[in-house]
N, C-alpha and C positions, 0 to 999 in steps of 0.2 A: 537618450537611450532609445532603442530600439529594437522591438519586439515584433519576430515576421508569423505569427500565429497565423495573422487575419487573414493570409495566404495559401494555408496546408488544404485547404479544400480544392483550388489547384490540383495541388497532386492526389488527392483520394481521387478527382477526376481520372486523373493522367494513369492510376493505376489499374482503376478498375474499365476503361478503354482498353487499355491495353492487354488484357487478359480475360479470356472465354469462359476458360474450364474453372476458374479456382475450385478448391477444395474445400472443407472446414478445416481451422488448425488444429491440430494434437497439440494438449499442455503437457506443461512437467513442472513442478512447481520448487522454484530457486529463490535463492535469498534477494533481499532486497539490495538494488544499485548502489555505488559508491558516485557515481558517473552517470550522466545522459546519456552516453552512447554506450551503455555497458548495460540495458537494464534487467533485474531481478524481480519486486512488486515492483491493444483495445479494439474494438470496432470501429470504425470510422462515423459519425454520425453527431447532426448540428447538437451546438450546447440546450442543455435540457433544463429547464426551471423547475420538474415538477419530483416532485417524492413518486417511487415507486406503486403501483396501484395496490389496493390489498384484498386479499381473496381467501374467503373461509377465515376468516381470527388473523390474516400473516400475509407481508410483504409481496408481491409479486417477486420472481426472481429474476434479478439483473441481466439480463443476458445481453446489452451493446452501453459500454462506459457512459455512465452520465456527467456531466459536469454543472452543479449550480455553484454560480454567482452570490454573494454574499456577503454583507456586512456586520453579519448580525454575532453576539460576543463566541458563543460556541464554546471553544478551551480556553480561550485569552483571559488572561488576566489570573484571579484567584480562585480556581474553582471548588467550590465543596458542593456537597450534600443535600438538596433540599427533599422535602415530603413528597413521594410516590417517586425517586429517580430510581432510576436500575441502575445498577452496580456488582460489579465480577469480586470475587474474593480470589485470586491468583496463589495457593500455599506451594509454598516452595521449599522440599524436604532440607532439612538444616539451616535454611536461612531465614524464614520465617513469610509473614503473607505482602500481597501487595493490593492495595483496594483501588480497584476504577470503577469512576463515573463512565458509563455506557448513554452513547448519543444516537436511541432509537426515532425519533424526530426526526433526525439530522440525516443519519444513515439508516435506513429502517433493513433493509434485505442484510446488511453486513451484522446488524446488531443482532438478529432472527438466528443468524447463522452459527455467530458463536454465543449465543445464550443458549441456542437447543444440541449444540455439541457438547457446552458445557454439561448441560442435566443430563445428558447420555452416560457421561463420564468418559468421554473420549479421549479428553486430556491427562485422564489418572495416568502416572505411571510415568508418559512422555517427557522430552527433556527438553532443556536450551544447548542447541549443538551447536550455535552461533551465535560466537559475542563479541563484539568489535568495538575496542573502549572511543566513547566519545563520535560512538554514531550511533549502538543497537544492540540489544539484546535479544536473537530468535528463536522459540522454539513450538512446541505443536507440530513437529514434524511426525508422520506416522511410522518412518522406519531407522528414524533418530538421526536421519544425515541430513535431512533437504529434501528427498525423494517421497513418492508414495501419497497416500491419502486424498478424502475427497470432501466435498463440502457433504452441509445435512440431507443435504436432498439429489446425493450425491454428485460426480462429477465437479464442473469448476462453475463460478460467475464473476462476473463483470465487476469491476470498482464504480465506487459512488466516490467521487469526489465533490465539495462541498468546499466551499473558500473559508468557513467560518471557523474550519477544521484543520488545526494547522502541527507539522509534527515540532512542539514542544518539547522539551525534556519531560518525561515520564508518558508520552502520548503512545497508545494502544495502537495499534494499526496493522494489517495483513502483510504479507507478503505476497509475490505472487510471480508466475511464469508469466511476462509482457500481458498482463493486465488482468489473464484467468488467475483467481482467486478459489480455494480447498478451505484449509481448515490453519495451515501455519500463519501466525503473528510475529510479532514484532514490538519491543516496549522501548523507545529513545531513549538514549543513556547519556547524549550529553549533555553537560551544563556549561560550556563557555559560552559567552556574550555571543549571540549572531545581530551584528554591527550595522550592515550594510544587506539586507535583503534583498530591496532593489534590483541591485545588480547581480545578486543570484538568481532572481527569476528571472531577469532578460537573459543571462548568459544560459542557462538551463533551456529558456524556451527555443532559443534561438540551435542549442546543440542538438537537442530535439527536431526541429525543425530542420536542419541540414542532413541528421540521418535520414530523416521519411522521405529527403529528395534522393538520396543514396541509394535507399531502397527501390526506390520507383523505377529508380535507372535501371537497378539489376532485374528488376521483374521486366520490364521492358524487351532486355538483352535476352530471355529466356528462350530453347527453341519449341514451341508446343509438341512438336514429336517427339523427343527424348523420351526418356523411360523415364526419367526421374521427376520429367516436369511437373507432375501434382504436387509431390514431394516438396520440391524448391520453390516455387510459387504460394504452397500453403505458409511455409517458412516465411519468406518474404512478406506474404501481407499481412500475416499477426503481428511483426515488428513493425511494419509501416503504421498497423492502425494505431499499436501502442507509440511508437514516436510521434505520429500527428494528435494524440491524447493529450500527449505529455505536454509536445507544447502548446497547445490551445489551455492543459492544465495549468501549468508555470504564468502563461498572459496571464488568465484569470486571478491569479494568484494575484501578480503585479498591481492589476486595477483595483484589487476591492483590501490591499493595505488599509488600516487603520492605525491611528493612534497605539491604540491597546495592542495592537499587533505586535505593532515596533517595538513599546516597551516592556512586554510577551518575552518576546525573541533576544531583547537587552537582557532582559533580567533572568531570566531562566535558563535559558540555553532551550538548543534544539536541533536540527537538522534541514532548514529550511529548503535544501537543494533536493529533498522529496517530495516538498509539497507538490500537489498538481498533479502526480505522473501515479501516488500511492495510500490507498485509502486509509484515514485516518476515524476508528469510532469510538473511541474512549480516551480519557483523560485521568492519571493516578494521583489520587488524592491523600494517599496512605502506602507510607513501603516506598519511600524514595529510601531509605536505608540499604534495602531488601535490594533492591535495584544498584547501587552503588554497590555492594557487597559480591553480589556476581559475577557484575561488570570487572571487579578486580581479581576475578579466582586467575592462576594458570592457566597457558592455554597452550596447547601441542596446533601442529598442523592437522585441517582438517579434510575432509573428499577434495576440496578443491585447491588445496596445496597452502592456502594463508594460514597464518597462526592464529586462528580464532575458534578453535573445537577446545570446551574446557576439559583439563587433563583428566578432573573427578567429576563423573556425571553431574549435571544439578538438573535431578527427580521434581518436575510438576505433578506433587500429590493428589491435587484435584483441584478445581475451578468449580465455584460456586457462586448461583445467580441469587441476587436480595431485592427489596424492593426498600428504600429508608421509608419509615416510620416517621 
Protein backbone atom coordinates (compact mmCIF):
# COMPACT_ATOMS: atom_id res chain seq x y z
CA UNK A 1 0.00 0.00 0.00
CA UNK A 2 0.89 3.27 -0.66
CA UNK A 3 0.50 6.65 0.95
CA UNK A 4 1.96 9.90 -1.08
CA UNK A 5 1.31 12.38 2.31
CA UNK A 6 5.19 12.68 2.76
CA UNK A 7 4.99 14.54 -0.60
CA UNK A 8 2.14 17.47 -0.09
CA UNK A 9 4.74 19.76 1.19
CA UNK A 10 5.78 19.86 -2.51
CA UNK A 11 2.86 21.54 -3.26
CA UNK A 12 2.14 24.00 -0.29
CA UNK A 13 5.64 24.98 -1.94
CA UNK A 14 4.49 25.02 -5.48
CA UNK A 15 1.31 27.06 -4.34
CA UNK A 16 2.38 29.47 -2.31
CA UNK A 17 5.48 30.34 -5.15
CA UNK A 18 3.11 30.68 -7.23
CA UNK A 19 0.85 33.34 -5.79
CA UNK A 20 1.76 37.01 -4.46
CA UNK A 21 -1.41 38.53 -3.33
CA UNK A 22 -3.40 35.74 -1.53
CA UNK A 23 -6.10 36.62 0.65
CA UNK A 24 -7.49 35.30 3.99
CA UNK A 25 -10.27 32.74 3.27
CA UNK A 26 -14.01 33.43 4.07
CA UNK A 27 -15.87 30.39 5.81
CA UNK A 28 -19.34 28.95 5.74
CA UNK A 29 -19.80 26.36 7.75
CA UNK A 30 -21.26 22.83 5.97
CA UNK A 31 -21.65 19.40 6.87
CA UNK A 32 -19.28 16.96 7.17
CA UNK A 33 -17.89 14.89 3.79
CA UNK A 34 -19.22 11.77 2.42
CA UNK A 35 -16.01 11.72 0.18
CA UNK A 36 -12.23 13.10 0.06
CA UNK A 37 -12.73 15.26 -2.65
CA UNK A 38 -16.18 16.55 -1.48
CA UNK A 39 -15.24 18.03 1.74
CA UNK A 40 -17.52 19.40 4.72
CA UNK A 41 -15.67 19.23 8.53
CA UNK A 42 -6.62 23.79 6.81
CA UNK A 43 -3.53 25.86 6.88
CA UNK A 44 -0.70 24.29 5.49
CA UNK A 45 1.90 23.70 8.11
CA UNK A 46 4.52 20.80 9.53
CA UNK A 47 2.76 18.16 11.97
CA UNK A 48 2.74 19.42 15.47
CA UNK A 49 3.32 17.23 18.60
CA UNK A 50 2.40 19.79 21.07
CA UNK A 51 -1.28 20.76 22.92
CA UNK A 52 -2.36 24.09 22.26
CA UNK A 53 -0.65 26.86 24.83
CA UNK A 54 -2.84 28.06 27.56
CA UNK A 55 -3.47 31.55 28.49
CA UNK A 56 -5.60 33.17 31.46
CA UNK A 57 -7.39 29.57 32.83
CA UNK A 58 -7.95 28.43 28.61
CA UNK A 59 -6.54 27.01 25.52
CA UNK A 60 -4.80 29.15 23.15
CA UNK A 61 -6.91 29.36 20.00
CA UNK A 62 -6.26 27.02 17.17
CA UNK A 63 -5.79 29.09 14.22
CA UNK A 64 -3.38 26.62 11.57
CA UNK A 65 -4.61 22.60 11.81
CA UNK A 66 -2.64 20.65 14.04
CA UNK A 67 -2.06 17.12 13.70
CA UNK A 68 -0.56 14.83 16.59
CA UNK A 69 0.71 11.46 16.36
CA UNK A 70 -0.47 8.90 18.63
CA UNK A 71 -0.92 5.74 20.20
CA UNK A 72 -2.06 6.23 23.18
CA UNK A 73 -6.05 4.47 23.94
CA UNK A 74 -8.08 8.02 23.67
CA UNK A 75 -11.93 6.35 22.58
CA UNK A 76 -10.80 2.81 21.68
CA UNK A 77 -11.97 0.25 23.27
CA UNK A 78 -14.61 0.59 26.36
CA UNK A 79 -14.81 4.00 27.45
CA UNK A 80 -16.50 5.07 30.70
CA UNK A 81 -16.45 7.48 33.44
CA UNK A 82 -13.72 7.93 35.66
CA UNK A 83 -13.32 10.77 38.80
CA UNK A 84 -12.80 14.51 37.70
CA UNK A 85 -13.67 13.51 33.59
CA UNK A 86 -15.90 16.14 31.82
CA UNK A 87 -18.70 15.05 30.34
CA UNK A 88 -21.57 16.93 27.96
CA UNK A 89 -25.34 15.81 28.90
CA UNK A 90 -26.77 16.19 25.18
CA UNK A 91 -31.15 16.31 26.14
CA UNK A 92 -32.85 15.93 23.18
CA UNK A 93 -36.75 16.92 23.29
CA UNK A 94 -38.76 13.66 22.93
CA UNK A 95 -36.10 11.34 22.86
CA UNK A 96 -34.25 11.54 25.75
CA UNK A 97 -30.39 12.38 26.75
CA UNK A 98 -27.08 11.24 25.43
CA UNK A 99 -23.97 11.48 27.72
CA UNK A 100 -20.17 12.15 26.31
CA UNK A 101 -16.95 11.69 27.70
CA UNK A 102 -15.30 15.12 26.54
CA UNK A 103 -11.24 14.72 25.64
CA UNK A 104 -9.92 18.24 27.11
CA UNK A 105 -6.22 16.69 27.34
CA UNK A 106 -6.56 15.30 24.02
CA UNK A 107 -8.25 18.39 22.21
CA UNK A 108 -8.05 21.35 24.64
CA UNK A 109 -9.18 24.48 22.23
CA UNK A 110 -12.27 22.21 20.70
CA UNK A 111 -13.19 20.88 24.18
CA UNK A 112 -13.03 24.95 25.52
CA UNK A 113 -15.26 25.67 22.74
CA UNK A 114 -18.10 23.52 23.08
CA UNK A 115 -18.09 23.31 26.86
CA UNK A 116 -18.32 27.32 27.01
CA UNK A 117 -21.15 27.46 24.28
CA UNK A 118 -22.62 24.85 26.09
CA UNK A 119 -22.98 27.03 29.68
CA UNK A 120 -24.12 29.87 27.33
CA UNK A 121 -26.89 27.97 26.37
CA UNK A 122 -26.27 28.28 22.71
CA UNK A 123 -27.52 25.04 21.91
CA UNK A 124 -31.04 25.50 23.79
CA UNK A 125 -33.62 25.42 21.24
CA UNK A 126 -31.33 24.32 18.11
CA UNK A 127 -31.86 21.08 16.14
CA UNK A 128 -30.21 18.14 14.14
CA UNK A 129 -30.95 19.27 10.49
CA UNK A 130 -28.81 16.43 9.39
CA UNK A 131 -28.88 12.90 9.63
CA UNK A 132 -27.56 10.33 7.37
CA UNK A 133 -28.11 6.81 8.69
CA UNK A 134 -24.92 4.86 9.08
CA UNK A 135 -22.58 7.84 8.88
CA UNK A 136 -23.97 10.99 11.13
CA UNK A 137 -26.03 12.67 12.94
CA UNK A 138 -25.69 17.01 12.74
CA UNK A 139 -26.77 19.55 14.59
CA UNK A 140 -25.89 23.07 16.45
CA UNK A 141 -26.45 24.74 13.53
CA UNK A 142 -27.48 28.46 14.28
CA UNK A 143 -30.02 28.94 11.68
CA UNK A 144 -31.16 25.30 11.61
CA UNK A 145 -29.95 24.43 7.91
CA UNK A 146 -26.08 24.35 8.03
CA UNK A 147 -25.47 28.03 7.76
CA UNK A 148 -24.76 30.92 10.17
CA UNK A 149 -22.98 30.90 13.66
CA UNK A 150 -19.62 31.25 15.16
CA UNK A 151 -17.37 29.86 17.66
CA UNK A 152 -17.10 31.15 21.64
CA UNK A 153 -14.78 33.51 20.88
CA UNK A 154 -16.40 34.20 17.99
CA UNK A 155 -15.62 33.60 14.21
CA UNK A 156 -14.13 29.99 13.11
CA UNK A 157 -10.79 27.76 14.29
CA UNK A 158 -8.66 25.32 13.16
CA UNK A 159 -9.10 21.50 13.91
CA UNK A 160 -7.07 19.49 16.37
CA UNK A 161 -6.61 16.33 14.99
CA UNK A 162 -5.12 13.59 17.36
CA UNK A 163 -4.56 9.84 16.13
CA UNK A 164 -5.78 8.63 19.41
CA UNK A 165 -9.23 10.05 18.46
CA UNK A 166 -10.83 8.10 16.10
CA UNK A 167 -14.70 8.65 14.66
CA UNK A 168 -16.29 5.46 16.36
CA UNK A 169 -19.86 4.92 16.55
CA UNK A 170 -21.24 7.28 19.05
CA UNK A 171 -17.85 9.69 18.56
CA UNK A 172 -18.56 13.63 19.19
CA UNK A 173 -16.85 15.70 16.63
CA UNK A 174 -17.41 19.19 14.64
CA UNK A 175 -18.17 19.86 11.50
CA UNK A 176 -16.66 22.37 9.58
CA UNK A 177 -16.19 24.65 6.18
CA UNK A 178 -12.66 22.83 4.87
CA UNK A 179 -11.21 22.81 8.17
CA UNK A 180 -12.69 26.38 9.89
CA UNK A 181 -14.59 25.08 12.77
CA UNK A 182 -18.07 27.45 14.74
CA UNK A 183 -20.02 25.82 16.87
CA UNK A 184 -21.99 22.83 14.62
CA UNK A 185 -21.10 18.99 15.61
CA UNK A 186 -21.70 15.83 14.65
CA UNK A 187 -22.40 12.38 16.72
CA UNK A 188 -21.45 8.95 14.33
CA UNK A 189 -24.22 6.82 13.97
CA UNK A 190 -23.01 3.89 12.52
CA UNK A 191 -22.48 0.56 13.83
CA UNK A 192 -21.37 -1.76 10.96
CA UNK A 193 -18.16 -3.70 11.30
CA UNK A 194 -15.26 -1.26 9.61
CA UNK A 195 -13.18 -4.35 8.41
CA UNK A 196 -10.34 -3.09 6.57
CA UNK A 197 -9.16 0.40 7.67
CA UNK A 198 -6.07 0.21 6.19
CA UNK A 199 -7.10 0.71 3.02
CA UNK A 200 -9.37 3.38 3.89
CA UNK A 201 -6.74 5.59 4.98
CA UNK A 202 -4.35 5.15 2.02
CA UNK A 203 -7.28 5.47 -0.28
CA UNK A 204 -8.62 8.75 1.53
CA UNK A 205 -4.99 9.99 1.84
CA UNK A 206 -3.99 9.56 -1.36
CA UNK A 207 -7.67 11.24 -2.74
CA UNK A 208 -6.77 13.90 -0.66
CA UNK A 209 -3.49 14.22 -1.84
CA UNK A 210 -4.46 14.24 -5.73
CA UNK A 211 -7.02 17.11 -4.96
CA UNK A 212 -4.33 19.49 -3.34
CA UNK A 213 -2.36 18.80 -6.70
CA UNK A 214 -5.56 19.72 -8.57
CA UNK A 215 -5.73 22.64 -6.67
CA UNK A 216 -2.29 23.85 -7.02
CA UNK A 217 -2.71 23.47 -10.73
CA UNK A 218 -5.66 25.77 -10.92
CA UNK A 219 -4.05 28.52 -8.51
CA UNK A 220 -1.27 28.36 -10.85
CA UNK A 221 -3.49 28.94 -14.08
CA UNK A 222 -4.91 32.03 -12.23
CA UNK A 223 -4.51 35.64 -14.06
CA UNK A 224 -3.38 38.07 -11.02
CA UNK A 225 -5.18 40.93 -12.98
CA UNK A 226 -8.67 39.61 -13.05
CA UNK A 227 -11.14 41.07 -10.89
CA UNK A 228 -11.90 38.28 -9.33
CA UNK A 229 -8.44 36.90 -8.65
CA UNK A 230 -8.47 37.50 -4.71
CA UNK A 231 -11.67 35.81 -4.77
CA UNK A 232 -10.46 32.45 -6.70
CA UNK A 233 -7.26 32.24 -5.11
CA UNK A 234 -8.58 32.77 -1.49
CA UNK A 235 -11.08 29.81 -2.71
CA UNK A 236 -8.44 27.75 -3.95
CA UNK A 237 -6.01 27.79 -1.02
CA UNK A 238 -8.39 26.99 1.85
CA UNK A 239 -9.19 23.58 -0.11
CA UNK A 240 -5.59 23.07 -0.88
CA UNK A 241 -4.60 23.47 2.80
CA UNK A 242 -7.60 21.51 3.92
CA UNK A 243 -6.69 18.67 1.21
CA UNK A 244 -2.85 18.57 2.05
CA UNK A 245 -4.37 18.34 6.06
CA UNK A 246 -6.45 15.60 5.13
CA UNK A 247 -3.93 13.65 3.68
CA UNK A 248 -0.98 14.09 5.86
CA UNK A 249 -4.35 13.39 8.44
CA UNK A 250 -5.42 10.03 6.85
CA UNK A 251 -1.02 8.84 6.80
CA UNK A 252 -1.07 9.58 10.29
CA UNK A 253 -3.99 7.82 10.85
CA UNK A 254 -2.43 4.82 8.85
CA UNK A 255 0.90 4.58 10.97
CA UNK A 256 -0.20 4.94 14.43
CA UNK A 257 -3.11 1.77 14.06
CA UNK A 258 -3.27 -0.26 17.01
CA UNK A 259 -4.65 -3.44 18.06
CA UNK A 260 -7.48 -1.73 20.12
CA UNK A 261 -8.03 0.40 17.00
CA UNK A 262 -8.87 -2.41 14.74
CA UNK A 263 -10.88 -4.12 17.20
CA UNK A 264 -12.57 -0.52 18.00
CA UNK A 265 -13.60 -0.24 14.45
CA UNK A 266 -14.55 -4.28 14.27
CA UNK A 267 -16.57 -4.17 16.98
CA UNK A 268 -18.44 -1.07 17.16
CA UNK A 269 -18.76 0.52 13.93
CA UNK A 270 -17.70 3.89 12.76
CA UNK A 271 -16.72 6.08 10.07
CA UNK A 272 -13.14 5.71 9.60
CA UNK A 273 -12.95 7.56 6.08
CA UNK A 274 -13.17 10.96 8.48
CA UNK A 275 -10.65 10.21 10.54
CA UNK A 276 -7.54 12.62 9.87
CA UNK A 277 -9.35 15.34 7.79
CA UNK A 278 -12.14 16.07 11.06
CA UNK A 279 -11.88 16.61 14.68
CA UNK A 280 -12.92 14.28 16.91
CA UNK A 281 -13.38 15.39 21.16
CA UNK A 282 -15.82 13.28 22.67
CA UNK A 283 -16.84 9.87 23.01
CA UNK A 284 -20.81 8.80 24.16
CA UNK A 285 -20.98 6.69 26.87
CA UNK A 286 -24.76 6.92 27.45
CA UNK A 287 -27.77 7.37 24.82
CA UNK A 288 -26.61 4.94 22.16
CA UNK A 289 -30.56 4.48 22.12
CA UNK A 290 -31.11 8.20 21.92
CA UNK A 291 -28.81 8.17 19.06
CA UNK A 292 -30.31 5.13 17.16
CA UNK A 293 -33.72 6.62 17.70
CA UNK A 294 -33.07 9.67 15.57
CA UNK A 295 -30.82 8.32 13.29
CA UNK A 296 -34.30 6.48 12.41
CA UNK A 297 -36.93 9.41 12.32
CA UNK A 298 -38.19 10.34 8.61
CA UNK A 299 -36.51 12.38 6.63
CA UNK A 300 -37.55 14.93 3.62
CA UNK A 301 -34.94 16.64 1.35
CA UNK A 302 -32.96 19.09 2.81
CA UNK A 303 -30.94 22.82 1.59
CA UNK A 304 -28.78 20.69 -0.24
CA UNK A 305 -31.21 18.51 -2.11
CA UNK A 306 -30.35 14.81 -0.09
CA UNK A 307 -32.84 13.14 1.88
CA UNK A 308 -31.36 13.72 5.31
CA UNK A 309 -33.48 16.92 6.95
CA UNK A 310 -35.74 15.23 9.53
CA UNK A 311 -39.50 15.69 8.60
CA UNK A 312 -40.34 16.64 12.63
CA UNK A 313 -37.67 18.91 14.08
CA UNK A 314 -35.59 17.10 16.81
CA UNK A 315 -35.36 20.21 19.43
CA UNK A 316 -31.65 20.11 21.27
CA UNK A 317 -33.19 21.33 24.67
CA UNK A 318 -29.89 22.10 26.26
CA UNK A 319 -26.29 20.77 26.65
CA UNK A 320 -24.94 20.46 29.92
CA UNK A 321 -21.26 20.41 31.28
CA UNK A 322 -20.49 17.85 34.61
CA UNK A 323 -17.51 17.01 36.15
CA UNK A 324 -17.88 12.87 37.44
CA UNK A 325 -17.59 12.67 41.01
Amino acid sequence: MKIKASAVSLFAALLLAGCSNGAASTTTTTAPAGTATTAAPADTKAEDDTAPAVTDGKPAKVTETTIVSSTDAGNSGDVKLEKGDTYAVISIKDYGDIKVKLYPEIAPYSVYNFVELAKAGTYNGRYFHRIVEDFMAQGGSANGNGSGGDSFEGGSFRSEINTSLRHYYGALCYASAAGNISDQFYIVNNKKPQTDIESTYVKYSNNYYAKAKQLAEAVKSLDPSSADYTMAYSYYKTQFDFSIKGSEGAAAMYETITDDVRKTYEEKGGVPSLDGAYTVFGQTVEGFDVIDKITAVEKVAGSDGAVSKPKTDIIIEKVEIFTQE
